[in-house]
C-alpha positions in Angstrom: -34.9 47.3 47.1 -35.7 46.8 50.5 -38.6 44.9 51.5 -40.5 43.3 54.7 -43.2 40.7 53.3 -45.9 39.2 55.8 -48.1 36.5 56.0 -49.7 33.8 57.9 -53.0 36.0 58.5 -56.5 35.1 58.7 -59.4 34.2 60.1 -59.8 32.0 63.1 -62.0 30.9 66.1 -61.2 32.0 69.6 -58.8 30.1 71.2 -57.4 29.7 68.1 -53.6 29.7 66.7 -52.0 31.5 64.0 -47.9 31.8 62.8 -46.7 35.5 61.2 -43.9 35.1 59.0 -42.2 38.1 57.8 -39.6 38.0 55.6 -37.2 40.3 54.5 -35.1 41.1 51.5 -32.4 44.6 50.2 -30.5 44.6 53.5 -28.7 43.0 56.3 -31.2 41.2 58.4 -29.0 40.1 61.2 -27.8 43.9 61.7 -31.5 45.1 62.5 -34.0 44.5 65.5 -37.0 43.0 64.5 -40.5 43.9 65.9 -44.4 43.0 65.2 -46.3 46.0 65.7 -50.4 45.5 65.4 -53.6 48.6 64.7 -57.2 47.7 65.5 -60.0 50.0 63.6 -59.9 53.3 65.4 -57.0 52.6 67.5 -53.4 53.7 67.7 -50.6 51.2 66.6 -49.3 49.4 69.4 -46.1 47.2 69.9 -46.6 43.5 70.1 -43.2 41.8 70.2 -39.2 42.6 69.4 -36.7 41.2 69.2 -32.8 41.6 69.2 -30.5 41.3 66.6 -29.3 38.1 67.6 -32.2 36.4 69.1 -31.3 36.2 72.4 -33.4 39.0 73.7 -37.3 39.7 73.5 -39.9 41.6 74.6 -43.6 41.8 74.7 -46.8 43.3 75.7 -48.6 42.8 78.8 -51.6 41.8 76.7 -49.7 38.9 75.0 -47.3 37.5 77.4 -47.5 33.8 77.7 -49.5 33.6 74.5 -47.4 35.0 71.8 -44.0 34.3 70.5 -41.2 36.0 69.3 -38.5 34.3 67.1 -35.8 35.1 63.9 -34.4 32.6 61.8 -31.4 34.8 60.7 -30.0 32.4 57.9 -33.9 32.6 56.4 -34.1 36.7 57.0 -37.6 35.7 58.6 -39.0 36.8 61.9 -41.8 35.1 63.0 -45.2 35.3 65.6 -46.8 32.5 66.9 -49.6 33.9 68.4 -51.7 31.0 70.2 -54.7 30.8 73.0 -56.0 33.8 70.5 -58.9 36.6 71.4 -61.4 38.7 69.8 -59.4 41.7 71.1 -56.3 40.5 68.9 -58.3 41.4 65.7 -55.9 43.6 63.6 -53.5 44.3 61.4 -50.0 42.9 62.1 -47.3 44.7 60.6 -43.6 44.0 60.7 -40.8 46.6 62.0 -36.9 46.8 61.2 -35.0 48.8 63.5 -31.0 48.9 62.1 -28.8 48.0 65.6 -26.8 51.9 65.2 -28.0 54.3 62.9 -32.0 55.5 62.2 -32.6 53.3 59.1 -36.3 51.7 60.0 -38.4 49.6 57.4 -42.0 48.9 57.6 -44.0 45.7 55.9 -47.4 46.1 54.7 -48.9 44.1 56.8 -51.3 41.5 57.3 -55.0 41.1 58.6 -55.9 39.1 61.8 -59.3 38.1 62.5 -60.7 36.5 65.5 -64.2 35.7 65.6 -66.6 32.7 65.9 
């Protein structure tokens, strides 16, 4: 049974720092690219952050670049966010994305809620 589990969301001030986990379970981690996708209330999902299947590469948004984080741990089957120097405008849902290397198998997480307020 394949599944992407997130968490490390909440609540915090601006300015603020918070670390997605997401870990996954039912196939072979290393074999997929990993991304963190995020959705606001009445906005389209957009791409935060991906990552290749060995680490090495990454990629982000221009609205997070020097404040977010990409990284796997491919022993743990974890991909994680650190998301620091947070903003209002990074309120949303953070969901986690499995991309398999060759093929078209993809695998969403439920995802988890970000808040940033004062």
């Amino acid at each position: 049974q394949v599944q992407l589990v997130e968490s490390g969301g909440g609540l915090v001030q601006p300015g603020g720092s918070l670390r997605l986990s997401c870990v996954a379970s039912g196939f072979t981690f290393s074999n997929y690219a990993m991304s963190w996708y995020r959705q606001a209330p009445g906005k389209e999902r957009e791409l935060v952050a991906g990552i290749s299947t060995s680490g090495r590469s990454t990629n982000y948004a221009e609205s997070v670049k020097g404040r977010f984080t990409i990284s796997r741990d491919n022993a743990e089957n974890t991909v994680y966010l650190q998301m620091n120097s947070l903003k209002p405008e990074d309120t949303a849902v953070y969901s986690c994305y499995a991309r398999r290397r060759t093929g078209t198998a993809e695998y969403w997480g439920q995802g988890t809620q970000v808040t940033v307020s004062s």
